[in-house]
C-alpha positions in Angstrom: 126.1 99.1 -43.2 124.5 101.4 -40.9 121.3 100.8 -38.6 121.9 103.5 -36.2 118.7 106.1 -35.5 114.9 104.9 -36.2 113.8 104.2 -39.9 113.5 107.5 -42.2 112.2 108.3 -45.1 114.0 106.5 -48.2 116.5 109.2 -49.4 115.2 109.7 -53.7 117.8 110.9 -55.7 117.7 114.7 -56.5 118.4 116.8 -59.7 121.4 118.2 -57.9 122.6 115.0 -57.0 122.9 113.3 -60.6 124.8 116.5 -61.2 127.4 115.9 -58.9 128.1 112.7 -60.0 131.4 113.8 -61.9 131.4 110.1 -64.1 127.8 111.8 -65.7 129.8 115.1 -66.5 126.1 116.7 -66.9 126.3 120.5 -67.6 123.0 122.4 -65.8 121.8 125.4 -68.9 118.8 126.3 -67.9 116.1 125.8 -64.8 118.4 125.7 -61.8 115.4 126.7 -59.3 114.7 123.0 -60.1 117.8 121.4 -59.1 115.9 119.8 -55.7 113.4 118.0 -57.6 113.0 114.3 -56.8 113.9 111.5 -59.9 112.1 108.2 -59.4 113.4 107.0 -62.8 114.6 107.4 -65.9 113.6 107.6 -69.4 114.5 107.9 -73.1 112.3 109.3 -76.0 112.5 110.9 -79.0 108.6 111.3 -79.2 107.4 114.9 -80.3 105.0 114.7 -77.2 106.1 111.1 -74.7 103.9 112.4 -72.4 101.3 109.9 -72.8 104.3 107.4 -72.5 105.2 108.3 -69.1 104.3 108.0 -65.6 105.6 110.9 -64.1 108.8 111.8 -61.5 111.7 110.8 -64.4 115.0 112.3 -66.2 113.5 112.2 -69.4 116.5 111.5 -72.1 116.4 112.5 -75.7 118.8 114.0 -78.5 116.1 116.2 -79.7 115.3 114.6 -83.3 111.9 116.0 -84.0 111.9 119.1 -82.1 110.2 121.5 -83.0 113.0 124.3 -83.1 110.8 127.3 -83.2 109.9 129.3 -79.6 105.8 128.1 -79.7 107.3 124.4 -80.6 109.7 124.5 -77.6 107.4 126.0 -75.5 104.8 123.6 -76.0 107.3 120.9 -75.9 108.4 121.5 -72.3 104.8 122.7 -71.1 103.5 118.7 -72.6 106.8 117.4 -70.7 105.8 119.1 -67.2 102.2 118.4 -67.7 103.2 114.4 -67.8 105.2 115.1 -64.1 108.8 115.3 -66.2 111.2 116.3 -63.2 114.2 117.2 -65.6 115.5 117.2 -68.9 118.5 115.8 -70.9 119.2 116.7 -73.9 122.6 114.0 -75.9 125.2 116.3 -77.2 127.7 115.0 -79.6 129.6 115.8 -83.0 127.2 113.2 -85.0 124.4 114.1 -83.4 121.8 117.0 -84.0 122.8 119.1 -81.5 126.2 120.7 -80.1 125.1 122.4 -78.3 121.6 123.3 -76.5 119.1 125.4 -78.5 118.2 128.9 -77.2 114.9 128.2 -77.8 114.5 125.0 -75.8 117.3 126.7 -73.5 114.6 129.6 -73.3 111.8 127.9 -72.5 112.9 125.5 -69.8 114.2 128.2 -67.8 110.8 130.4 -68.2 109.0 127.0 -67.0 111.3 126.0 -64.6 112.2 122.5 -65.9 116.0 121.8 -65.0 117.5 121.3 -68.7 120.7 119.2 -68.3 123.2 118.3 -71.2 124.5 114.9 -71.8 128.2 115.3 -72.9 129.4 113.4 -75.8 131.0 109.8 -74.8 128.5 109.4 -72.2 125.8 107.1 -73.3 122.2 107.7 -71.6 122.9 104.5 -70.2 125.1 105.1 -68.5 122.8 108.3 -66.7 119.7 105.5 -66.1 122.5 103.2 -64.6 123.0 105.9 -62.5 119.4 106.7 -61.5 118.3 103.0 -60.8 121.8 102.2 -58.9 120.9 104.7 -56.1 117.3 103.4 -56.0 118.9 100.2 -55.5 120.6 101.3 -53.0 118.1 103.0 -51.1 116.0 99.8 -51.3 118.9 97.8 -49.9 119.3 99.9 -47.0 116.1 100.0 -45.9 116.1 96.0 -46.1 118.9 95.3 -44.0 117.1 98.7 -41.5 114.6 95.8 -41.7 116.0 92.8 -41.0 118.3 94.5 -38.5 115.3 96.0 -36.2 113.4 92.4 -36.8 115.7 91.4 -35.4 115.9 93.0 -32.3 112.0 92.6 -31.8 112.8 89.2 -31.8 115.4 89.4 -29.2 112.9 91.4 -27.3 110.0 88.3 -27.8 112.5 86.7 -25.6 113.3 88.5 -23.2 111.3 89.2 -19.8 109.5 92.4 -20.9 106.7 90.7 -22.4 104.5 92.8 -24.6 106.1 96.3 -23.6 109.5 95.0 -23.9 108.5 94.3 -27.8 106.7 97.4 -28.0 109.4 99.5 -26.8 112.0 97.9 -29.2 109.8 98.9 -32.2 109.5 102.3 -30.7 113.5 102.7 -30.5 113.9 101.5 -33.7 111.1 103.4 -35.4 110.1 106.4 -33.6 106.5 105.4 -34.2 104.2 105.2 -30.6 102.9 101.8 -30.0 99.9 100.5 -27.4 98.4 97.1 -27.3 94.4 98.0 -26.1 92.1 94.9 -24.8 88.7 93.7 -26.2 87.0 96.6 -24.2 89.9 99.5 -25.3 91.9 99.6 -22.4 95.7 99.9 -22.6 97.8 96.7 -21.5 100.9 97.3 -22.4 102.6 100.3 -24.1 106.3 101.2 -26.0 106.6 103.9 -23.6 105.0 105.6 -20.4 103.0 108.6 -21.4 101.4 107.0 -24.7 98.4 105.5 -23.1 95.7 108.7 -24.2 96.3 108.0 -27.3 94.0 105.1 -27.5 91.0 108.7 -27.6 92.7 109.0 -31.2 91.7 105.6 -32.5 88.0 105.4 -31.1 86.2 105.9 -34.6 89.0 103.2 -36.1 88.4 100.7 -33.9 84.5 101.3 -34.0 84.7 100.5 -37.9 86.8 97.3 -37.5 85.4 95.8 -34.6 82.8 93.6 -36.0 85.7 92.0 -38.2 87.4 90.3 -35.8 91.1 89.2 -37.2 90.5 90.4 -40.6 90.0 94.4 -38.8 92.7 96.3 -40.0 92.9 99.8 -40.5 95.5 102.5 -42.0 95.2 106.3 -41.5 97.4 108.5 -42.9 97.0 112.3 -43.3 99.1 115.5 -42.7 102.4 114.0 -42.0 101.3 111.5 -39.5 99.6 108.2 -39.4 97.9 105.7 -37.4 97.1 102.1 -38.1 95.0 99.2 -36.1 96.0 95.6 -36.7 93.9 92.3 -34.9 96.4 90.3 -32.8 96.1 87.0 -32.1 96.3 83.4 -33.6 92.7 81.9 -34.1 90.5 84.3 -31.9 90.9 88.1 -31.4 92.4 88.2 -28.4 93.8 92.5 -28.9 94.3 95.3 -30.8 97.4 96.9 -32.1 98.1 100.6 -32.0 100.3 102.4 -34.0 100.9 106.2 -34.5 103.9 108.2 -36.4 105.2 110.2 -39.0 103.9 108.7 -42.3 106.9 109.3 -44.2 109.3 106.5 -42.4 108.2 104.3 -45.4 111.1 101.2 -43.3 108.9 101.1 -40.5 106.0 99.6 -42.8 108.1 96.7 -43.5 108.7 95.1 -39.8 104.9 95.9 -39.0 104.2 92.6 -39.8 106.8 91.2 -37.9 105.6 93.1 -34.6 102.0 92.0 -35.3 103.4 88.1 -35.4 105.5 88.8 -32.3 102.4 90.0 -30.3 100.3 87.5 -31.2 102.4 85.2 -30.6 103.2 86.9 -27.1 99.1 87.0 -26.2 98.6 83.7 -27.1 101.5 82.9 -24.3 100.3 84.6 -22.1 96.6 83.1 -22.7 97.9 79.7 -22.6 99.2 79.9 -19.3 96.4 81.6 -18.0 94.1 78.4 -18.8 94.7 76.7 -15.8 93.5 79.9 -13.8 90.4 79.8 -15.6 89.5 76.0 -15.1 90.2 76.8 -11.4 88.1 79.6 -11.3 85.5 77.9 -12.9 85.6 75.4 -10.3 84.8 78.0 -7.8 81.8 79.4 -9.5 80.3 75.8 -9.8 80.6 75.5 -6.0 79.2 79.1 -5.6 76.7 78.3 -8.3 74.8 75.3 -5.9 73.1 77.4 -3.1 74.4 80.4 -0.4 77.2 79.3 1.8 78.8 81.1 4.5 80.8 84.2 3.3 83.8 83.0 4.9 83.5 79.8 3.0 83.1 81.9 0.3 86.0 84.2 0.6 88.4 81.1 1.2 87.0 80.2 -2.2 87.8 83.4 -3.5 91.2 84.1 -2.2 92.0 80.4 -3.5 91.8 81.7 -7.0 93.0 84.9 -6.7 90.4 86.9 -5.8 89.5 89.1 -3.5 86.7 88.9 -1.1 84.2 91.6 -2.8 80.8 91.5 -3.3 79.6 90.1 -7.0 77.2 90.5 -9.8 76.2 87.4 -11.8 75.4 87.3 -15.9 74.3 84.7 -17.8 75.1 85.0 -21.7 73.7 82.5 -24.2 76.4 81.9 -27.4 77.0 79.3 -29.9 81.0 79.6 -29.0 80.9 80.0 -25.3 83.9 78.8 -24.8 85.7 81.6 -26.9 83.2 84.4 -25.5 84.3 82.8 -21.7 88.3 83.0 -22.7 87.2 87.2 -24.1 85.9 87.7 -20.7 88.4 85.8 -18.6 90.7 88.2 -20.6 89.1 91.3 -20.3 88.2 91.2 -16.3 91.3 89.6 -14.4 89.0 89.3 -11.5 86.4 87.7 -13.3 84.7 83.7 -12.8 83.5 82.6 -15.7 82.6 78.8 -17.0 80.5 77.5 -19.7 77.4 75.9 -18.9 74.4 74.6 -21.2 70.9 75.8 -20.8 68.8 73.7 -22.3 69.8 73.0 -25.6 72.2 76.2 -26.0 75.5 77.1 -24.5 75.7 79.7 -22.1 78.6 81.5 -20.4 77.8 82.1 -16.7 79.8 84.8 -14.8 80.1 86.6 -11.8 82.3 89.8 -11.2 83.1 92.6 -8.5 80.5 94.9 -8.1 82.3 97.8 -9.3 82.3 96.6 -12.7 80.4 97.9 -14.9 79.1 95.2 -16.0 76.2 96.1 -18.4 78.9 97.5 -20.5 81.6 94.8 -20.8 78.5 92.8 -22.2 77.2 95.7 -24.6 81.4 95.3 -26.1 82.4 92.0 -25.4 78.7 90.0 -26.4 76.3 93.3 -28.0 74.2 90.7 -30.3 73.7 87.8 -27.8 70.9 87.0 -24.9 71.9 88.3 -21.9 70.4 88.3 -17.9 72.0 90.5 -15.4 71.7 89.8 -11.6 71.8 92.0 -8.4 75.1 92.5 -6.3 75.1 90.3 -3.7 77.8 89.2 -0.9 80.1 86.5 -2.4 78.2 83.4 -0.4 74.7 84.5 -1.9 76.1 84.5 -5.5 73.4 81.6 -6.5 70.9 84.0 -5.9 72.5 86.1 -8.5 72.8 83.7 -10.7 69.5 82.5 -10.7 68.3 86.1 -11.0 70.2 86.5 -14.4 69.2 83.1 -15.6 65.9 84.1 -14.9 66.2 87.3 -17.3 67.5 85.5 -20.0 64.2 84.6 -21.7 63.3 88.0 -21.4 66.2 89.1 -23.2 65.7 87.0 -26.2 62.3 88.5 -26.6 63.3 92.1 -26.2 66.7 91.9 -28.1 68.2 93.6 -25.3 70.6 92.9 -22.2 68.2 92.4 -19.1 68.7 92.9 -15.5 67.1 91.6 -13.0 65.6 95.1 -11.6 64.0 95.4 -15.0 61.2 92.4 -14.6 60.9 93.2 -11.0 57.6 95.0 -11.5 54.2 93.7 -11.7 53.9 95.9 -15.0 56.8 93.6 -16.7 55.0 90.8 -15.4 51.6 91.1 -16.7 53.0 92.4 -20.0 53.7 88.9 -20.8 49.5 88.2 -20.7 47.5 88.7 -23.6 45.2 91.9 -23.8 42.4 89.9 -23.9 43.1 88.1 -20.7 44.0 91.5 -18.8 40.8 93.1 -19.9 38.9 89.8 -18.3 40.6 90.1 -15.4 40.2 93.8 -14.9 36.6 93.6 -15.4 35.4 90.8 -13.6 37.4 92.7 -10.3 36.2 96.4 -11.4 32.6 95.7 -12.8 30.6 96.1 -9.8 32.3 99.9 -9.9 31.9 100.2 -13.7 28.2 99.2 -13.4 27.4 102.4 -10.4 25.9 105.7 -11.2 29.3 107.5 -10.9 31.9 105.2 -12.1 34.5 107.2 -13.3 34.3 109.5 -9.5 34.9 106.1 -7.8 37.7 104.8 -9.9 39.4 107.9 -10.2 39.2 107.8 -6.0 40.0 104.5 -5.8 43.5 105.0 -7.8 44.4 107.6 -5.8 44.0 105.5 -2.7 45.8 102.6 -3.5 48.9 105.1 -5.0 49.0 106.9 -1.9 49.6 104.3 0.2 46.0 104.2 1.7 46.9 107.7 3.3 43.5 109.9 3.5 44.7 113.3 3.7 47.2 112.6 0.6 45.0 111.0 -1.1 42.4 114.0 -0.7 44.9 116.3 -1.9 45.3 114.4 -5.0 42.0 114.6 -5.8 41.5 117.9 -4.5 38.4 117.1 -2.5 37.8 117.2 1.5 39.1 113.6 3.2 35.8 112.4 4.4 34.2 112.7 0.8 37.5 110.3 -0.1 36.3 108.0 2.9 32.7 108.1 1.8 33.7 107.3 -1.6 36.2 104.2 -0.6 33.3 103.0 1.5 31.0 103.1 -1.5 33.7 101.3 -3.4 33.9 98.5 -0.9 30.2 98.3 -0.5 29.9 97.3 -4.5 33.1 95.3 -4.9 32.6 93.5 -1.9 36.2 93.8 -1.0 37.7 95.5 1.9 40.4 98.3 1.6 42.0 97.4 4.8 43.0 93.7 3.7 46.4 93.6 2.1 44.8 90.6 -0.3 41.8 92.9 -1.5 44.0 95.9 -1.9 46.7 93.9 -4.1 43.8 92.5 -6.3 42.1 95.8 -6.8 45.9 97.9 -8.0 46.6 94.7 -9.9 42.5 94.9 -11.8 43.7 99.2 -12.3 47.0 98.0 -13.9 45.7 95.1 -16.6 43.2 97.6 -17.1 46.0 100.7 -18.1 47.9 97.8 -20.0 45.2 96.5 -21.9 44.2 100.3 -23.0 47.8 100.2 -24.3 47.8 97.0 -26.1 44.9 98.0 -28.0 46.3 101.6 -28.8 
């Protein structure tokens, strides 16, 4: 029984190999360019045409009872036998049989075909030939079961050994001399069957895109041009990884332990999540604590370093999801430095995190949570996380409207804000403040000037510019406008409420475009 070397292609038996078998005695007259040709099985018919009758790759057996002696019969005898994927020919000699010997015209027209014409001596029944053929198939099978259960094996003993996920991964790699990675929720490698393998996760990126949204049941096979790849869902009840895979497709063995390695894995991730549990209740602690109001960043960063962490400035997000728990455990997985705990917001569950700043955040959440409510807060030091927090709790609502992940910086904008008020409202508004303007002799002249005021920061000269007039027509103009509004341009009050009557005004425009 041999193990030794990775899994190969099974070895089919050959043309020229049932011809050396000296028990057969079969005599080659005709089509010898053929003798390499593959035999998947074997067959016996005495059919004018068993094409339809076959399924292609056999030794087709026969003593020639209704052929068709003449060159045309032969001829289209062979050419219906090759058209039905006939590998070879064997043709029962014997004293009480019809033939002796071949026939020159069958003998003829396999060889100008091609076909490898073989004679079956007499006292050698066919069945003994298909013995033949299906004994070495057997064979073949058999070996590649016990290649099988010999390298499920050693994954096994790998399962237990101290190399975790790599240690498993490399044992499948010795044994099949296919490349292995395991990739996270967000793509990245975590463990590999060798160094050097890990840009190879750039050759599964469209796979991975197309099973994604099927969580355990996102398998995937790829195989083209000698070589093939193949994505498999590890874990036990959640996704917790992926599986890669990538080698020569014709090591047919190495499909049979695939299962195997995807059990061992899963089996291996699930470990390892389970005895990172305890991590994540303490870190959750820490985030409640952080979660009440600013402390002291020292405070903070004994916090921190008490879970692991370092002492880094963090960026909260909120996420609102039915299974918050499983969504927490994706991210706990994902970001080794992350906090994360579960948290309910009025009547929905919510996952509340905070991670180092250089994280790109906005993107673990476009992978990890792409269809749920999401609010995004500012980096802040570690003891100001609250204010973080409150910041992306206070995006979420605006994230369920829009359908999109929110950051705080995104409703910081009196624009956002008075998007929220009806048309109707901002028109009101903007012409209870700008009527007096609206009602003068040169309206448009004094709200044009008045824009370009407030946008330039009260500055004359740039404001002038703008408007491409002299600065004291801007100051007579500005002095007209306070004169009708009865507000005063150099009051911070007056000025906010006149930018604020120019922007309902733009908006409402909008809203009724």
């Amino acid at each position: 029984m041999e193990f030794a070397g990775t899994s190969r292609k099974p070895a089919l038996l050959t043309v020229a190999d049932l011809v050396a078998d000296p028990a057969l005695r079969l005599a080659v007259v005709a089509g010898r360019g053929g003798l390499g040709r593959e035999i998947e099985a074997a067959a016996v018919s005495e059919l004018a045409e068993p094409g339809p009758w076959l399924q292609g790759g056999e030794l087709l057996l026969t003593i020639g009872l209704l052929l068709d002696e003449s060159d045309p019969g032969c001829a289209a005898y062979v050419a219906g036998l090759l058209a039905a994927g006939v590998r070879a020919l064997g043709l029962g000699l014997g004293a009480d049989l019809r033939y002796q010997s071949a026939p020159a015209c069958l003998v003829r027209a396999a060889e100008e075909a091609g076909l490898p014409l073989l004679t079956v001596p007499d006292g050698v029944p066919f069945i003994a030939v298909t013995k033949a053929v299906f004994a070495w198939r057997a064979r073949e099978e058999r070996r590649q079961l016990e290649w099988a259960l010999h390298t499920q094996r050693a994954l096994t003993a790998a399962a237990v050994q101290p190399g975790g996920l790599a240690g498993i991964l490399g044992a499948y790699e010795r044994a099949t001399g296919r490349a292995a990675l395991v990739v996270d929720l967000l793509e990245r490698p975590i463990a590999s069957s060798r160094a050097g393998h890990e840009p190879l996760v750039g050759d599964f990126t469209g796979m991975l895109a197309r099973v994604r949204a099927q969580g355990l049941l996102g398998a995937a096979v790829d195989a083209g041009a000698g070589r093939r790849r193949e994505v498999h869902p590890l874990g036990s009840r959640r996704l917790r990884a992926w599986l890669l895979v990538a080698g020569p497709a014709d090591r047919v063995g190495s499909n049979l332990v695939t299962g195997d390695l995807v059990s061992l894995l899963s089996l291996e991730l699930e470990r390892v999540h389970g005895l990172g549990a305890t991590r994540q209740r303490d870190r959750a602690q820490v985030l409640a604590r952080l979660a009440r109001g600013t402390v002291d960043d020292l405070v903070a960063a004994r916090w921190l370093d008490a879970a692991g962490l370092p002492d880094a400035d963090l960026q909260a997000a909120v996420v609102a999801a039915p299974h918050a728990a499983e969504l927490a455990a994706d991210i706990a997985g994902a970001l080794p430095d992350a906090l994360t705990r579960v948290v309910r917001i009025g009547e929905e569950e919510a996952v509340e995190l905070a991670v180092p700043v250089g994280v790109d955040l906005a993107a673990v959440l476009a992978t990890l949570a792409p269809a749920r409510p999401a609010g995004i807060g500012i980096g802040v030091r570690p003891g100001a996380l609250a204010v973080s927090l409150r910041q992306a709790r206070s995006a979420l609502p605006e994230s369920r409207i829009t359908g999109r992940h929110v950051h705080a910086a995104d409703i910081a904008s009196s624009r956002q804000l008075l998007a929220t008020v009806p048309a109707e409202r901002l028109q009101g508004y903007a012409d209870a403040v700008l009527g007096p303007l609206d009602a003068g002799e040169r309206s448009a002249e004094l709200v044009r000037t008045l824009t370009a005021f407030l946008e330039h920061n009260g500055h004359w000269e740039a404001a002038a510019a703008a408007l491409q007039v002299h600065r004291h027509t801007v100051r007579n103009r500005i002095a007209t406008v306070e004169e009708l509004t009865g507000r005063r341009l150099g009051s911070a009050h007056d000025r906010q409420e006149l930018w604020l009557a120019l922007r309902a005004r733009d908006l409402a425009r909008m809203s009724d475009g």
